[in-house]
C-alpha positions, -999 to 999 in steps of 0.1 A, spaced: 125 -454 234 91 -455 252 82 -491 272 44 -488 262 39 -525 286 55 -530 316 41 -540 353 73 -530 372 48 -523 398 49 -561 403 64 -581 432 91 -594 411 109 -559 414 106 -553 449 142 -562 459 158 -541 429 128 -517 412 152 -484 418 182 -501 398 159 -514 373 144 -482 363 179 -463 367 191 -489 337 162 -482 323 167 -449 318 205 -455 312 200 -479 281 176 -443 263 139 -455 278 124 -417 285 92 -431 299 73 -466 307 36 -476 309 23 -492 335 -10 -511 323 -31 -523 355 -40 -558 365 -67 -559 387 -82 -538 420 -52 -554 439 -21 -541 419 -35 -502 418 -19 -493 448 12 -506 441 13 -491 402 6 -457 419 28 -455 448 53 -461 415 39 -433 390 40 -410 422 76 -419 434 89 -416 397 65 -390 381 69 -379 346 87 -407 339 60 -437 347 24 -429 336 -4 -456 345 -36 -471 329 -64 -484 345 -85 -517 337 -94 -552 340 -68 -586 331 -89 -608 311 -75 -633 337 -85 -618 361 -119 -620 351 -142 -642 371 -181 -637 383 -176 -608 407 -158 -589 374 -186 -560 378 -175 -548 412 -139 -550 403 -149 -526 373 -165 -501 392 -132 -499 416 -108 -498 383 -126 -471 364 -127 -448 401 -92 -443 391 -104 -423 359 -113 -394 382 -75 -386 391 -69 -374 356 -36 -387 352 -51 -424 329 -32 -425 295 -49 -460 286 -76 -484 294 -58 -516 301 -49 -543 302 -83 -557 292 -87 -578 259 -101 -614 262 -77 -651 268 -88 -683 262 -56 -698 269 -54 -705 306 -95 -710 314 -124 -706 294 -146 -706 325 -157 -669 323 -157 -666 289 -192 -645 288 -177 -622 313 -144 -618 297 -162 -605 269 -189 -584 288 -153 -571 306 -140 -561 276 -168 -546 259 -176 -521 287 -138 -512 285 -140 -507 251 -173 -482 257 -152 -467 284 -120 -461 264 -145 -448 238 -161 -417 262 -126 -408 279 -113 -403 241 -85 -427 259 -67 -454 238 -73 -490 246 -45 -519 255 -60 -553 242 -46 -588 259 -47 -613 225 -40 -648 233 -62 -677 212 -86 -648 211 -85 -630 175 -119 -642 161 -136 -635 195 -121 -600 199 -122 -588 161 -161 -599 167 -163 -575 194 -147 -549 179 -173 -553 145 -199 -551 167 -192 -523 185 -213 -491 177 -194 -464 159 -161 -453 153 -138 -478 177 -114 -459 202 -78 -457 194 -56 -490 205 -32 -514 201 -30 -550 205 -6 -556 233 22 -589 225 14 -590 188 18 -627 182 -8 -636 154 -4 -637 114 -7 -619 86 -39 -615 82 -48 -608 114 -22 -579 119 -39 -565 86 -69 -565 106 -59 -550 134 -40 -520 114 -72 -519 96 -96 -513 124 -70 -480 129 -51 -498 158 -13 -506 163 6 -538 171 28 -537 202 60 -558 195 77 -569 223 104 -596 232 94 -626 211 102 -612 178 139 -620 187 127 -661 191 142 -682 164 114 -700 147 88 -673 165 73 -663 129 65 -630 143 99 -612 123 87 -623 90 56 -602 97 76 -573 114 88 -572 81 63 -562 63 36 -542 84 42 -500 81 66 -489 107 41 -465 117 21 -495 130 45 -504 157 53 -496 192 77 -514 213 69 -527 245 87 -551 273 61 -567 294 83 -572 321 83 -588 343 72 -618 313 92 -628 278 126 -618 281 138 -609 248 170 -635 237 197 -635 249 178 -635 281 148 -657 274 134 -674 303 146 -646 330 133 -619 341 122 -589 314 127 -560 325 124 -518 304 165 -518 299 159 -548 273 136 -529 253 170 -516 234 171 -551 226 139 -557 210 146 -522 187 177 -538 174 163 -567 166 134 -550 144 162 -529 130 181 -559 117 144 -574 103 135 -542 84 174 -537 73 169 -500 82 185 -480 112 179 -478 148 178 -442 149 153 -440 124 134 -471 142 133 -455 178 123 -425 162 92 -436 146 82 -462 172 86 -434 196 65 -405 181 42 -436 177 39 -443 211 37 -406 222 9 -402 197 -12 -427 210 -5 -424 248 7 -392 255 1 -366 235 -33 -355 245 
């Protein structure tokens, strides 16, 4: 199994981070990605891909939430990080209108320039979703020319929208709420090509049940592959295989 979304880097680990990545790695993860926040979490995400090299690889890029007037500067500082070679992914960027639609505009001028930038570094794009589909998929029509590789981080939309987003050539990560009851999200698990998926945590957020409310952390990503097992009535070998080649495909084999 590969955790494509995790920010272990995050305060929430810092009393435990060695014994969460050694049951990590004892539960079958082989690697975890590290999408960046803002300028203030890239020290911390690369003191971890240097202590535990090979095995955590980071991204670089903007939170939509984290988004506000000054977003330019913060940009310039987040794509510096393109020059140590290492970057599997541009992200987390995408666009939320959730939380505060005060810098809507420069949401979407933040993600635009990250799609451009994904675009030139050949480098596959992680896209934030959250009341934002119509917004996004309008981006993503208007952009010039063939759209970089991606995949829309915490799939939680419908039907339609996920044939969207497999249509514009891009995968849906599936994380810990397809094991809600009442979520809707297995129904559509269901019926999207396996080779469209790719399984993610986002720890330290949306625990996958039985743990719900807690703390996420990689080691429950064996969870989440059970669970899309079960939905798909097919095997979990043959599930972690595909989601993983997936995953390599997209972020690591370059």
């Amino acid at each position: 199994m590969i955790d494509t979304h995790s920010h272990i880097y995050l305060p929430q680990f810092d009393n435990d981070r060695t014994e969460v990545i050694n049951r990590a790695k004892e539960s079958g993860v082989e690697a975890i990605l590290l999408p960046n926040i803002d300028k203030s979490t890239i020290e911390p995400l690369r003191r971890l891909c240097y202590d535990y090299q090979g095995y955590c690889f980071p991204m670089t890029g903007l939170h939509p939430t984290n988004v506000d007037k000054d977003y330019k500067s913060q940009l310039t500082i987040i794509e510096k990080q393109l020059l140590k070679n290492d970057i599997v992914g541009i992200g987390e960027t995408g666009i939320d209108l959730y939380w505060d639609k005060t810098y809507i505009k420069e949401q979407i001028s933040a993600f635009e320039y990250q799609l451009k930038l994904a675009k030139e570094t050949n480098l596959p794009i992680v896209i934030h979703a959250r009341e934002s589909f119509d917004t996004i998929f309008k981006a993503l029509d208007n952009f010039g020319g063939v759209l970089p590789r991606g995949v829309f981080h915490c799939f939680t939309g419908n039907t339609a929208e996920a044939k969207r987003v497999i249509d514009y050539g891009m995968l849906l990560g599936i994380g810990g709420v397809v094991t809600f009851k009442n979520g809707g999200l297995g129904e559509i698990v269901k019926r999207i090509p396996l080779e469209s998926i790719i399984l993610e945590t986002d720890s330290p957020y949306l625990a996958p049940s039985p743990h719900r409310g807690k703390r996420n952390e990689p080691s429950y990503l064996s969870l989440i592959l059970k669970k899309i097992a079960e939905l798909r009535s097919d095997s979990i070998e043959n599930i972690d295989m595909q989601t993983t080649d997936n995953a390599k495909s997209l972020f690591l084999n370059r």
